[in-house]
C-alpha positions as a Markdown table, in Angstrom:
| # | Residue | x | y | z |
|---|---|---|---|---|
| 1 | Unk | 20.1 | 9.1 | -60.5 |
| 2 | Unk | 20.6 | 11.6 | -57.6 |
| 3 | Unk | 20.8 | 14.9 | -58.6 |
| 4 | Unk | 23.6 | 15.4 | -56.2 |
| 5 | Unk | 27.0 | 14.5 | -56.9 |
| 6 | Unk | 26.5 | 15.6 | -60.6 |
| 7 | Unk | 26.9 | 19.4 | -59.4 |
| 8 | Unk | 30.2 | 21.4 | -60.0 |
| 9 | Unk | 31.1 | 24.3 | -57.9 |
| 10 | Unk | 30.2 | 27.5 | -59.3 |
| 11 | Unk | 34.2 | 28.4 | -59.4 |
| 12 | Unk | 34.2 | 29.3 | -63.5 |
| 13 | Unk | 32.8 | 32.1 | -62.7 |
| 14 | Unk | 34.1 | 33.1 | -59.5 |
| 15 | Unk | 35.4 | 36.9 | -59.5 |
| 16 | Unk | 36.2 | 39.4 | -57.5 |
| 17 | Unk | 33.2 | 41.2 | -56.5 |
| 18 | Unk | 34.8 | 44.9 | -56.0 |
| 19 | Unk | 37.8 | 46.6 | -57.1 |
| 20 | Unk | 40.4 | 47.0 | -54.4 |
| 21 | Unk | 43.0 | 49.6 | -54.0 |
| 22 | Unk | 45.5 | 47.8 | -52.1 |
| 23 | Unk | 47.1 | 45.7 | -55.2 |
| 24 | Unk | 48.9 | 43.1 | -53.2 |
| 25 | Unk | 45.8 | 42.2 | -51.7 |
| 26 | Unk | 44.1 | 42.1 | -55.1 |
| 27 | Unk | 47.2 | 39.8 | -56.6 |
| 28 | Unk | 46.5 | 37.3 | -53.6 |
| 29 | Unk | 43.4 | 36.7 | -54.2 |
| 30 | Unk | 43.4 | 36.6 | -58.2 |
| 31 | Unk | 45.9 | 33.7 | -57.4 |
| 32 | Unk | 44.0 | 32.0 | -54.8 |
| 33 | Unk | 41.2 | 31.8 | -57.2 |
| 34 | Unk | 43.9 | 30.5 | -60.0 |
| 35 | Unk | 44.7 | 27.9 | -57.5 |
| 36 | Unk | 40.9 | 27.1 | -57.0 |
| 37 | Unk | 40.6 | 26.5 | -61.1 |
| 38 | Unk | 43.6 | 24.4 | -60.7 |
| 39 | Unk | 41.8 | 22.2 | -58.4 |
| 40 | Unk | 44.4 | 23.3 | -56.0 |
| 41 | Unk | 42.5 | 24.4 | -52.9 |
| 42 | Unk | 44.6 | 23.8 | -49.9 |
| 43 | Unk | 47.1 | 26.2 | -52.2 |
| 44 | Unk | 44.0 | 28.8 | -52.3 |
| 45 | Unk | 43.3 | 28.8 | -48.7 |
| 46 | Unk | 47.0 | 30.1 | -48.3 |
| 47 | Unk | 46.3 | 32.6 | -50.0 |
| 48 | Unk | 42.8 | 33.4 | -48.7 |
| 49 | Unk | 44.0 | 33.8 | -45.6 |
| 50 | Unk | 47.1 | 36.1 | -46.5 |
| 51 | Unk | 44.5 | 38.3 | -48.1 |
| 52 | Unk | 42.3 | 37.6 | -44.7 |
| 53 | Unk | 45.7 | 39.1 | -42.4 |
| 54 | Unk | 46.2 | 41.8 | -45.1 |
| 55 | Unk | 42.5 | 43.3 | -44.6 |
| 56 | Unk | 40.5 | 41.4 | -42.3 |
| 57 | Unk | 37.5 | 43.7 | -43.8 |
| 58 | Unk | 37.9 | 41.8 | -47.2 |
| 59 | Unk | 34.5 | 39.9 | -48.3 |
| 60 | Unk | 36.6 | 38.9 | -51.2 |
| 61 | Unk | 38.8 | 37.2 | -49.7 |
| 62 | Unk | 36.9 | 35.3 | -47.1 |
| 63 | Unk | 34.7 | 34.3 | -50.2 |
| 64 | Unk | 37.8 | 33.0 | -51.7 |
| 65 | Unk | 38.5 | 31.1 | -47.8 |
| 66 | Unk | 34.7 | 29.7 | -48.5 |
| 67 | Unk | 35.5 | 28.2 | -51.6 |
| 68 | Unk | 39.0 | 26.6 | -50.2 |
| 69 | Unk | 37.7 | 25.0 | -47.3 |
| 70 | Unk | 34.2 | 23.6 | -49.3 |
| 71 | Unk | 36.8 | 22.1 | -52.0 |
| 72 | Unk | 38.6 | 20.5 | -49.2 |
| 73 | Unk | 35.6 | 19.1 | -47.7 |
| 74 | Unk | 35.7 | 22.1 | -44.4 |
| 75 | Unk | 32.1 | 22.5 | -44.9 |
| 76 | Unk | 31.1 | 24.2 | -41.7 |
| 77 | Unk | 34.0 | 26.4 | -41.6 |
| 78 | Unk | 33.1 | 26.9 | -45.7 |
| 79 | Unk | 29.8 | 28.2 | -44.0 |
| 80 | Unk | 31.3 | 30.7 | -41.6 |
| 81 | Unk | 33.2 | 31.8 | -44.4 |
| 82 | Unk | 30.8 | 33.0 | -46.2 |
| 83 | Unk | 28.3 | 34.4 | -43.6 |
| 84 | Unk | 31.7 | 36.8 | -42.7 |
| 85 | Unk | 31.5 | 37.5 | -46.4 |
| 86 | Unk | 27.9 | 38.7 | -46.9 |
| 87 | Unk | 28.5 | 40.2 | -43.2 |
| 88 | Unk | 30.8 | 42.5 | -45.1 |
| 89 | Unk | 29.4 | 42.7 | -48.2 |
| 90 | Unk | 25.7 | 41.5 | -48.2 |
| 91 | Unk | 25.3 | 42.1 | -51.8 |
| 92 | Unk | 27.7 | 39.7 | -53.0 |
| 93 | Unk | 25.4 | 37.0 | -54.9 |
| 94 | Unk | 27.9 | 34.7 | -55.5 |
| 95 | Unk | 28.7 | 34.0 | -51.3 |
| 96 | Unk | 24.6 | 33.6 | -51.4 |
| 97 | Unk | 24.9 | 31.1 | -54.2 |
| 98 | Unk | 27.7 | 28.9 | -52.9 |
| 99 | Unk | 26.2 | 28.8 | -48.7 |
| 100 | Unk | 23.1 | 27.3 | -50.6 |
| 101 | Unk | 24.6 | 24.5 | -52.3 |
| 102 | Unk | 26.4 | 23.0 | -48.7 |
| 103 | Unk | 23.4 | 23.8 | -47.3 |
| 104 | Unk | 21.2 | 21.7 | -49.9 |
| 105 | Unk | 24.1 | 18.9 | -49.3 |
| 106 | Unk | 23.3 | 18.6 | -45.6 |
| 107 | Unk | 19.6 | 18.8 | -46.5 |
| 108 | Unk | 18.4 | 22.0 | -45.6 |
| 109 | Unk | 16.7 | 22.6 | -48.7 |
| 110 | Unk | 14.0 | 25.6 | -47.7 |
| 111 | Unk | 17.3 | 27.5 | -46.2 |
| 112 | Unk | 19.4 | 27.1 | -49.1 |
| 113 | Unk | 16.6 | 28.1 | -51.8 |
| 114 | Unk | 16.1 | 31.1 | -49.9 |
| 115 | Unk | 19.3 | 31.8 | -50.0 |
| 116 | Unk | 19.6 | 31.4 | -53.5 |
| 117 | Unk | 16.6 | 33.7 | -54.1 |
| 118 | Unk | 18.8 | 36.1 | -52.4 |
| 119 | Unk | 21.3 | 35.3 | -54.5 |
| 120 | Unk | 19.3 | 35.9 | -57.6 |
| 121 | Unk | 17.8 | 39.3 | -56.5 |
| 122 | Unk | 21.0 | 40.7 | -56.3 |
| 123 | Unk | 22.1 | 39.1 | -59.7 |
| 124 | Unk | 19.6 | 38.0 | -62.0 |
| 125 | Unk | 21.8 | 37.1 | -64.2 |
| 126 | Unk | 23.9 | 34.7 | -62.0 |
| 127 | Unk | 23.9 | 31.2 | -64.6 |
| 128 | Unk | 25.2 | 29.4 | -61.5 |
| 129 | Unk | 22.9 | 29.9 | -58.9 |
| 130 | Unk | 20.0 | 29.1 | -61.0 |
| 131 | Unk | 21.8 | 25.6 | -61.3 |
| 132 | Unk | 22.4 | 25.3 | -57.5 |
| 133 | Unk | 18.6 | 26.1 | -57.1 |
| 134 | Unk | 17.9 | 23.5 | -60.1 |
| 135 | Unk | 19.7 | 21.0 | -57.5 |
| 136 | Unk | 17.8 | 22.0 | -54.6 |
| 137 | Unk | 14.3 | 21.6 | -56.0 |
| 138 | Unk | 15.1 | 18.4 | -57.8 |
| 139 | Unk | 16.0 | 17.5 | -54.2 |
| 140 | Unk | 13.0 | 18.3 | -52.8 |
| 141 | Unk | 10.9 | 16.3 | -55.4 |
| 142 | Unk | 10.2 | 19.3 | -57.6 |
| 143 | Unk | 11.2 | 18.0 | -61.3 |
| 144 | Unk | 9.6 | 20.5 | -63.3 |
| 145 | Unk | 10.6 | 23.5 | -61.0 |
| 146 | Unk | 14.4 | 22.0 | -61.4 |
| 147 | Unk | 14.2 | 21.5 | -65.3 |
| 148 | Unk | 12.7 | 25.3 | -65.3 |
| 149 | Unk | 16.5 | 26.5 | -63.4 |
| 150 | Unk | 18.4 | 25.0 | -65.3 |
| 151 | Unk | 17.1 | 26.1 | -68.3 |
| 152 | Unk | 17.1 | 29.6 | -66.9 |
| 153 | Unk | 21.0 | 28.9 | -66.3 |
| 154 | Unk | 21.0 | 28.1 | -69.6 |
| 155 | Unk | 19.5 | 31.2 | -70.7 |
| 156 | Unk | 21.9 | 33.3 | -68.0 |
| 157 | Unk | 24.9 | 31.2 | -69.9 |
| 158 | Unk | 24.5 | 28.8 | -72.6 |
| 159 | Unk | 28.1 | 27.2 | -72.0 |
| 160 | Unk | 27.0 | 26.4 | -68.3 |
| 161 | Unk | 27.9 | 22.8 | -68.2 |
| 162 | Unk | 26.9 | 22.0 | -64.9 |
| 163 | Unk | 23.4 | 23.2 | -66.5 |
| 164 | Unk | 22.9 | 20.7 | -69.3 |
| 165 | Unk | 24.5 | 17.6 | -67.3 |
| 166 | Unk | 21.8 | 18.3 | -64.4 |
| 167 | Unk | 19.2 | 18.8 | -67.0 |
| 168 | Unk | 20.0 | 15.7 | -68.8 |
| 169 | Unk | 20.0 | 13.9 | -65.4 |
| 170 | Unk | 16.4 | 15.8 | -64.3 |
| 171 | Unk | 14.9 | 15.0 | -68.1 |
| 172 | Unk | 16.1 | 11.4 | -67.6 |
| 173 | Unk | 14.0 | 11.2 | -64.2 |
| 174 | Unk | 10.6 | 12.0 | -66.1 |
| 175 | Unk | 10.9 | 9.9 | -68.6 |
| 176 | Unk | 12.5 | 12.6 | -71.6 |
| 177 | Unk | 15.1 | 10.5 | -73.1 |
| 178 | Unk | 16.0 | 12.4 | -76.2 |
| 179 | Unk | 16.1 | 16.0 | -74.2 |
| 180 | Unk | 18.2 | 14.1 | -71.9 |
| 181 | Unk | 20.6 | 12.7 | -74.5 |
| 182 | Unk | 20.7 | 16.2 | -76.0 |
| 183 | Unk | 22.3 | 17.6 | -72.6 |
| 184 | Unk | 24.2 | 15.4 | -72.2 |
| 185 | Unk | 25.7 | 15.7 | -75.4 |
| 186 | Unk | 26.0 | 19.4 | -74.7 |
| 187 | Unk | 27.6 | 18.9 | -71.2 |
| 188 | Unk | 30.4 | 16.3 | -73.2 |
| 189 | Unk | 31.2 | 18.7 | -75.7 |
| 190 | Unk | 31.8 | 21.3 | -72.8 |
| 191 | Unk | 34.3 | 18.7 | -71.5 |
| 192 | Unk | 32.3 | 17.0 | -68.9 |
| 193 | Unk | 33.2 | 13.3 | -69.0 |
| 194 | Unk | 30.4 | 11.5 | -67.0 |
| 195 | Unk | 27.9 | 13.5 | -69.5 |
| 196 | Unk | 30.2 | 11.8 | -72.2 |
| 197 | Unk | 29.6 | 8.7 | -71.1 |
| 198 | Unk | 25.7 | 8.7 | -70.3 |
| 199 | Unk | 25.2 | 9.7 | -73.9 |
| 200 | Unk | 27.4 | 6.8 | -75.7 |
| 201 | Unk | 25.8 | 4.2 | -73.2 |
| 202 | Unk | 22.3 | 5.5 | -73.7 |
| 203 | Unk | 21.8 | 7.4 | -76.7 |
| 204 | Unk | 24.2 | 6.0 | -79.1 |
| 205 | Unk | 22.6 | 3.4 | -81.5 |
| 206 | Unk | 24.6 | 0.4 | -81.0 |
């Protein structure tokens, strides 16, 4: 199995990355990123880009833009999105993070790992981009590199779904059924269906 098309955003832990004064501007984007956990993105880039008109200076909420217009398939505008965000913040990780993962989608796997190193330097501690660079490497061939970041995900969160399904998926690849079965396991019990599935077709007795 691909590697890709098993990743979920990195939206559960999507935050605001500063604390603003102007409250109004706050409330829109809390809510744009309520709409975004709703799977209601077009709703989201409303509000991104009443946030955007309010302060045009916000990396907030041109992140929250980014992650609108990547759920609604705008990846190139998802792009520009985020560069304006790390433009005016460069040290939010999370903008970093998410570039990488369209990037590894259109196959420019060197640009989005270093990305994601940047990502990391800022936040060691960021479960999600150790997943997006687990995707990346598995990409590029690199099975036991992947296996290491999402296990380091893992360790960053150990309720990181996204983690144990693309595990699962990488342990599968090299052969390591039963560490496969128990990700997947993990990733159903954290409400991931497909992992739900993989483990009662192949790791159930029948």
């Amino acid at each position: 199995m691909l590697i890709f098309g098993y990743l979920g955003g990195t939206v559960e832990d999507a935050a605001l990355a500063q604390v603003k004064i102007n409250p109004t501007l706050t409330l829109n984007i809390q809510q744009g990123l309520a709409k975004i956990n709703a799977n209601r993105p077009a709703e989201a880039k409303l509000y991104a880009e009443k946030a955007i008109a309010m302060n045009a200076k916000s990396a907030d909420a041109f992140f929250l833009l980014g992650l609108a217009e990547d759920a609604i398939g705008e990846k190139e505008n998802a792009i520009k999105s985020y560069d304006k965000a790390i433009q005016l913040n460069p040290r939010l990780a999370k903008a970093y993070s998410n570039r990488a993962l369209i990037k590894a989608g259109q196959g420019n796997l060197k640009s989005a790992i270093s990305d994601i190193d940047k990502a990391l330097s800022i936040d060691p501690k960021l479960s999600a981009a150790y997943v997006n660079r687990g995707v990346a490497k598995g990409a590029m061939g690199d099975t036991k590199g992947a296996i290491e970041d999402f296990s380091k995900a893992l360790n960053a969160n150990p309720s990181n779904a996204n983690a144990h399904r693309n595990r699962g998926l990488t342990r599968e690849m090299v052969g390591d059924i039963k560490g496969a079965c128990y990700d997947w396991k993990a990733a159903a019990s954290l409400g991931l269906t497909d992992a739900a599935i993989w483990h009662r077709s192949q790791c159930l007795k029948k």
